[in-house]
C-alpha positions in Angstrom: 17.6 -14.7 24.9 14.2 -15.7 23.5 14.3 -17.9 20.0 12.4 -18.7 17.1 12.7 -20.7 14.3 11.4 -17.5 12.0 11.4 -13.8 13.8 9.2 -11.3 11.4 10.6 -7.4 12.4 6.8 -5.5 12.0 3.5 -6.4 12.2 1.7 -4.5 9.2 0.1 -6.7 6.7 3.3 -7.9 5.4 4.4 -9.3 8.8 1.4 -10.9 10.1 -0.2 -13.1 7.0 3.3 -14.3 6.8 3.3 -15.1 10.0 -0.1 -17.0 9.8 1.1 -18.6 6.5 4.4 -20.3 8.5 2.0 -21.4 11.2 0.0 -23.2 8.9 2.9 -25.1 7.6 4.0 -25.8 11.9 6.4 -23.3 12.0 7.5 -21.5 15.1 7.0 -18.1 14.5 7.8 -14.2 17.1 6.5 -11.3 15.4 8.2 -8.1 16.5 6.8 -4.3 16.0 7.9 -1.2 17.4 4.2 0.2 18.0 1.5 -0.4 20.4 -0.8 -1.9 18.2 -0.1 -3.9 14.4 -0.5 -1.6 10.8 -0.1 1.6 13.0 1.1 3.0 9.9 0.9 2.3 6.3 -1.2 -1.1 6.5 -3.9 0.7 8.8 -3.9 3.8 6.7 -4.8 2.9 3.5 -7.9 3.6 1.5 -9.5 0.0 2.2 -9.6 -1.0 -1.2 -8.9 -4.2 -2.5 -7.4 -3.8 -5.8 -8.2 -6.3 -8.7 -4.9 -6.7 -10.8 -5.4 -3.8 -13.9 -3.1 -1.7 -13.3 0.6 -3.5 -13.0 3.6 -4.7 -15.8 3.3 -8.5 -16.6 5.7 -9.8 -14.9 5.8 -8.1 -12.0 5.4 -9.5 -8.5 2.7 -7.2 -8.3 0.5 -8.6 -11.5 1.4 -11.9 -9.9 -0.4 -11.5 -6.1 -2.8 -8.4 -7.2 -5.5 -10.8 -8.4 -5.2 -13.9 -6.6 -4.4 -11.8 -3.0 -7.9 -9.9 -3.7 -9.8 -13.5 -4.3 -7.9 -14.7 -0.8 -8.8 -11.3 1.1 -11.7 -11.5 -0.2 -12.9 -15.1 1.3 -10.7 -14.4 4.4 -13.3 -11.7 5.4 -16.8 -13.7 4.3 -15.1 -16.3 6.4 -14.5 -14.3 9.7 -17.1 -11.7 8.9 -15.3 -9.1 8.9 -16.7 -5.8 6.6 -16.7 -5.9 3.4 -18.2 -4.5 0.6 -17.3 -5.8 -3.5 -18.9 -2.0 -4.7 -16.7 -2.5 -7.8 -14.9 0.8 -9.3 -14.7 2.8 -12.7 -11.7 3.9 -14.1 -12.6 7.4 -16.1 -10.8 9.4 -18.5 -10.8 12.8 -17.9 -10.1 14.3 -21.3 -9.8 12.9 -25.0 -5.8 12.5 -24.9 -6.4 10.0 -22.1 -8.5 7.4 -24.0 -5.5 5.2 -25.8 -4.1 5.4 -22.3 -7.3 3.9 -20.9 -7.3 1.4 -23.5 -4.1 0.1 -23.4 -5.3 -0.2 -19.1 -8.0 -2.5 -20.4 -5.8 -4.4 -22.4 -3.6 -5.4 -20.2 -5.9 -5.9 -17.3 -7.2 -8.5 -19.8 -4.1 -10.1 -20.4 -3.6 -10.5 -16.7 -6.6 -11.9 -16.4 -8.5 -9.8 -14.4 -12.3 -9.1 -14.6 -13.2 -5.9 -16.4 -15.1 -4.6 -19.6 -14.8 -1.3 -21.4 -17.9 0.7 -20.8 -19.7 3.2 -22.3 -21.1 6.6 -21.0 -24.6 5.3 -21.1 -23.5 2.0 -19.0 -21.2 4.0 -16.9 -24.2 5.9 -15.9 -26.4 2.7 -14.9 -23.1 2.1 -12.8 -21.8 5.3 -11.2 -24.7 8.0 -12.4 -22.5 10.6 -11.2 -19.4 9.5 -12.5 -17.8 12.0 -15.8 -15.6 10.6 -18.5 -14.9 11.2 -21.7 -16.1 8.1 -24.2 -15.6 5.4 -22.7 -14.5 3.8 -19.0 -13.1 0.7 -17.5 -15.6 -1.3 -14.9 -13.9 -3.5 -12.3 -16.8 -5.4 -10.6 -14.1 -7.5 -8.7 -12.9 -4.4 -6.9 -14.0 -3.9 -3.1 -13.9 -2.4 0.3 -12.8 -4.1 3.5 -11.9 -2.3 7.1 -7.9 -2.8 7.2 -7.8 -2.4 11.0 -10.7 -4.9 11.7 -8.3 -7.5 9.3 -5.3 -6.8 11.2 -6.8 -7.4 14.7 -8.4 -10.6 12.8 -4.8 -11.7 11.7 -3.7 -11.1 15.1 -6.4 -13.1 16.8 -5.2 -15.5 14.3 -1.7 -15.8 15.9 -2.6 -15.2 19.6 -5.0 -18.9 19.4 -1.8 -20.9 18.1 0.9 -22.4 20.2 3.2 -21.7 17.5 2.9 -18.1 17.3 4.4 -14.7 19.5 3.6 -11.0 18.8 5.6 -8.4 20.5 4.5 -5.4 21.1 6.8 -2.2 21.9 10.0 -3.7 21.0 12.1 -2.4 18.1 14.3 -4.3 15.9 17.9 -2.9 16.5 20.0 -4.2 13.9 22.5 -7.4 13.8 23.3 -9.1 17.4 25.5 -11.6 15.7 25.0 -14.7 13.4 21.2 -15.3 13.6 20.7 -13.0 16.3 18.9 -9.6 16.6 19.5 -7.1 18.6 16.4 -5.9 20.0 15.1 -2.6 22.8 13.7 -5.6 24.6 17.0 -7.4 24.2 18.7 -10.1 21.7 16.4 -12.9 20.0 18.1 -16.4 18.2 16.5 -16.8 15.0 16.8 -19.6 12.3 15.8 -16.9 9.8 14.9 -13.1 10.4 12.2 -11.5 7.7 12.2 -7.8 7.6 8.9 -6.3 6.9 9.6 -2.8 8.7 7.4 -1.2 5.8 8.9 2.6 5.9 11.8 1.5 7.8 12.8 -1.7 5.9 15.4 -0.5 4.2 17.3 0.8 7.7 17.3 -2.6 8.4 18.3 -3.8 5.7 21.3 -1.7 5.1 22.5 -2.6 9.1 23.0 -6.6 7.3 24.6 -5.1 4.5 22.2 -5.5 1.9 19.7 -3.2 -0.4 22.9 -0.7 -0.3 21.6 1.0 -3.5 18.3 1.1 -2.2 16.9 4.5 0.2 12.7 5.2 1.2 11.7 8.5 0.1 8.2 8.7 1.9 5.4 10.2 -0.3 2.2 11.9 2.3 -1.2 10.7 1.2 -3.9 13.5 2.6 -7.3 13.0 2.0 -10.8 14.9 2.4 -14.3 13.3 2.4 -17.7 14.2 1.3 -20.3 15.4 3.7 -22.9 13.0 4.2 -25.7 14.8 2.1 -23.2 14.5 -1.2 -22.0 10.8 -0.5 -25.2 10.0 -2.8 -23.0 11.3 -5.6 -20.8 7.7 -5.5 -21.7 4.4 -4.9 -18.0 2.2 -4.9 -15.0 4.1 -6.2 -14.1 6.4 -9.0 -10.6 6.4 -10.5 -8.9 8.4 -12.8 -6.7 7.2 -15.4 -3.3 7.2 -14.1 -0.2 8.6 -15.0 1.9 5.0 -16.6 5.0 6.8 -15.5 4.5 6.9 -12.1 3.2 4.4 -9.2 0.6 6.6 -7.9 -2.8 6.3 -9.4 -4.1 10.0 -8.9 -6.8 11.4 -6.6 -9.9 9.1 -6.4 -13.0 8.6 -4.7 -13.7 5.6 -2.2 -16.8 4.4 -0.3 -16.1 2.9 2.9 -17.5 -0.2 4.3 -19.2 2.3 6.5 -20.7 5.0 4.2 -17.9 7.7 4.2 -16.9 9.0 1.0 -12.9 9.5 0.8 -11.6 11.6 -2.0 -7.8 11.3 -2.3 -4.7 10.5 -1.6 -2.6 12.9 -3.0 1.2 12.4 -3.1 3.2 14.6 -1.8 6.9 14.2 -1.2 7.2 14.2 2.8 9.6 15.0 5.3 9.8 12.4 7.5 8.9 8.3 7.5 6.0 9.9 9.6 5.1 12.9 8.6 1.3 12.8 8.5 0.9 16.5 9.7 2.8 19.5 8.3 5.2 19.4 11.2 4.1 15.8 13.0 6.8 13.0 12.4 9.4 15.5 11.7 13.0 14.3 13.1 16.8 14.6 12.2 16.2 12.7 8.9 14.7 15.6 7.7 17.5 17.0 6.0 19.1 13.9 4.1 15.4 12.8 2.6 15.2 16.6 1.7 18.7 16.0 -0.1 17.1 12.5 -1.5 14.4 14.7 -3.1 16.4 17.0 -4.5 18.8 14.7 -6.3 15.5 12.7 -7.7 14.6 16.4 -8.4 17.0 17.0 -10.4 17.7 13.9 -12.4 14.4 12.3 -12.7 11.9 13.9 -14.3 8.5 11.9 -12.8 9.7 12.4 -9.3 10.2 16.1 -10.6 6.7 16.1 -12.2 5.1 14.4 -8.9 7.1 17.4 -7.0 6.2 20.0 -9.3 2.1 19.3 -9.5 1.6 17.1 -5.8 2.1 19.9 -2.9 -0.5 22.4 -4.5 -3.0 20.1 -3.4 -2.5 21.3 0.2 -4.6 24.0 -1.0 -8.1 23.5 -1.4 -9.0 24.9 -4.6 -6.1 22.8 -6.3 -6.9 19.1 -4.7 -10.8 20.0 -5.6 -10.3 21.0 -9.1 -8.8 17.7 -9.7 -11.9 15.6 -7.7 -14.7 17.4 -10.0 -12.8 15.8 -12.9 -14.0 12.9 -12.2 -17.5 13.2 -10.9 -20.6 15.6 -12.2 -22.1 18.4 -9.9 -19.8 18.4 -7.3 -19.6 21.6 -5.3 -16.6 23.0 -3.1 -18.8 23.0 -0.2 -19.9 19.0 -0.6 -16.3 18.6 0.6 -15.1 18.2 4.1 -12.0 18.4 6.0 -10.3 14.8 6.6 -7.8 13.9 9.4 -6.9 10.4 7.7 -3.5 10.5 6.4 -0.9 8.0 5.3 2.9 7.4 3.8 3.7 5.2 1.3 7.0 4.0 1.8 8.7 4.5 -1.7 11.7 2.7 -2.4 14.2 4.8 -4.8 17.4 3.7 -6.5 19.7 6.0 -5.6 22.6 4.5 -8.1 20.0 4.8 -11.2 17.9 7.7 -9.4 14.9 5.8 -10.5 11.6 4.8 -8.9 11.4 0.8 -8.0 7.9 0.1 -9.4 7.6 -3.6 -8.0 7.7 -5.2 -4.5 11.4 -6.2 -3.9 13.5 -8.3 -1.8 17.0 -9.1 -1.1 18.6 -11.9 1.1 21.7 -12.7 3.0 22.7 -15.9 4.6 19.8 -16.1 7.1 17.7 -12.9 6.5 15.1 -12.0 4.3 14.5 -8.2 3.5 10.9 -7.2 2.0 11.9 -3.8 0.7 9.4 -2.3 -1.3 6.0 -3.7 -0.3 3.8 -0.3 -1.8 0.7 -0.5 -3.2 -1.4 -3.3 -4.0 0.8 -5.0 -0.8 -2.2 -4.8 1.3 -4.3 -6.6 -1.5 -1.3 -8.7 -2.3 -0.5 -10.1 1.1 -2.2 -13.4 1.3 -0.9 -14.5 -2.3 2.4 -12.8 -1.5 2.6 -14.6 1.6 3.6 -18.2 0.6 6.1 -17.0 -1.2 8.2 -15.6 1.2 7.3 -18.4 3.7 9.2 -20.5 0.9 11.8 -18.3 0.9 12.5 -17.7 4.8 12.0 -21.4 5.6 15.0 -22.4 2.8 17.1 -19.4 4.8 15.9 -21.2 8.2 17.1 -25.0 6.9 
């Protein structure tokens, strides 16, 4: 039986800046993860960008890290020099009905405190010439581009030079092995405290110590395309369209790598599977009970029923480019290019309100610490987020 004064169950983003964070503070730390390598899934899927606090409630756990987790991410990767590129983004509205939307963005990306100003089309131009909006359009010049995989390895080259820190590779977190124990494929672990950051599979976990009982993943399928290399010209950071407030999905935008490829997406389609990147990949026998999931949320919640209703057209081409040339001037069908990059957020759903959870969330027992919602900006958020569950999982520990 190995031990640890704090175990962490996954090795995404979540997982390992906590990790670094307990180190830091001399704690003794084994990070577990079921895959071969750390952010297999959603931390080394994402678009790259680091997000700069506009778009979330005050209040929220996510208005509180967005910001702050962007400024940390942002040193992190001067520091190690790791890529990065702080291209900025425009947020554009697509038609006239969208402008009070867009304005009440600005507003309270002011009030959070974040960096923006409300452009015009003329200064938009000067910014993103190709970029199309309607009036007016938000500028975020503290937005920016990193390589999520090159910060992962970083974080875990981090960990391999201290004494204090373990990652395991290929072992799976089982469930409860008794009182501060987990049950393991590798076999039990002693903990003072266990943190759960399983990302999509958090909330299995969870419910196996009895907690986050109303809560269930619905996994969402973000496919993207990319621009072929003679029409990357046509962006320079990253276009956004407004998004819809009632949802947490912020619509099918265009990103420029740290290496020069243009990605245009995701979209969000409801998927089958907590891995279901292809159409028939990451299928298993969960299948049918997140296909009854959606259809409860499809009939009782009418954004989950507008998400499932407009989402899955944009398999096909016509639909998913029809909604990119919104948002940029003379772009063609053929300046677009197949993509394999796909990801899955890892929605969290009430299931006893049949409602959307639009914050990060966690829930504790008497020595475990479940990190059950960590979507979008959690990848951003992670270094600010960090501490604070390091407070929280050392107070568990004693």
């Amino acid at each position: 039986m190995k031990h640890a004064d704090i175990v962490i169950a996954g090795a995404g983003i979540i997982g390992l800046t906590l990790a670094r964070e307990l180190v830091s503070q001399g704690v003794r730390v084994l990070v577990l993860d079921k895959e071969d390598r750390p952010g297999k899934h959603a931390s080394g899927r994402n678009s790259g960008v680091l997000h700069a606090g506009i778009y979330y409630s005050p209040g929220s756990a996510r208005a509180a890290t967005c910001l702050a987790g962007n400024r940390l991410m942002r040193a992190y990767c001067k520091e190690r020099g790791l890529p990065l590129t702080e291209s900025g983004k425009v947020i554009v509205a697509k038609t006239e009905a969208e402008l009070p939307v867009l304005r009440a963005l600005y507003e309270r990306a002011v009030n959070a405190g974040a960096e923006v100003s409300l452009v015009d089309q003329a200064r938009l131009r000067e910014i993103e010439p190709h970029a199309r909006t309607v009036e007016q359009a938000i500028h975020s010049p503290l937005t920016a581009v990193v390589d999520p995989k090159e910060i992962l390895k970083s974080l875990r080259a981090d960990l391999r030079a201290s004494v204090l820190a373990e990652v395991r590779l290929g072992v799976t977190a089982l469930g409860p092995g008794g009182r501060r124990v987990l049950s393991t494929s590798a076999g039990p672990v002693e903990y003072g405290a266990l943190v759960n950051a399983c990302g999509a599979y958090a909330d299995k976990l969870a419910h196996q110590h009895g907690l986050g009982l109303r809560y269930v993943l619905v996994p969402f399928k973000g496919v993207y395309r990319k621009l072929r290399p003679e029409a990357a010209h046509l962006v320079r950071g990253s276009i956004y369209p407004v998004p819809d407030p009632s949802t947490p999905f912020l619509g099918i935008h265009f990103t420029r790598s740290v290496y020069g490829d243009v990605y245009i997406g995701p979209t969000a389609i409801p998927a089958f599977g907590r891995e279901n990147y292809g159409v028939l990949q990451g299928l298993d026998a969960e299948a049918p009970e997140i296909l009854w999931r959606d259809a409860v949320l499809f009939a009782t919640n009418p954004t989950f029923r507008t998400v499932a209703l407009s989402e899955p057209r944009k398999y096909l081409f016509r639909h998913f480019f029809a909604d990119a040339a919104k948002l940029v001037d003379s772009l063609r069908p053929e300046d677009v290019a197949p993509s394999p990059k796909a990801g899955i957020r890892p929605q969290l759903v009430d299931v006893v309100a049949n409602t959307l959870v639009m914050d990060f969330l966690t829930e504790s027992g008497e020595a475990d610490l479940h990190v059950l919602n960590a979507i979008s900006p959690a990848f951003t958020s992670a270094m600010a987020l960090a501490p604070v569950l390091a407070d929280k999982a050392m107070a568990l520990a004693g």
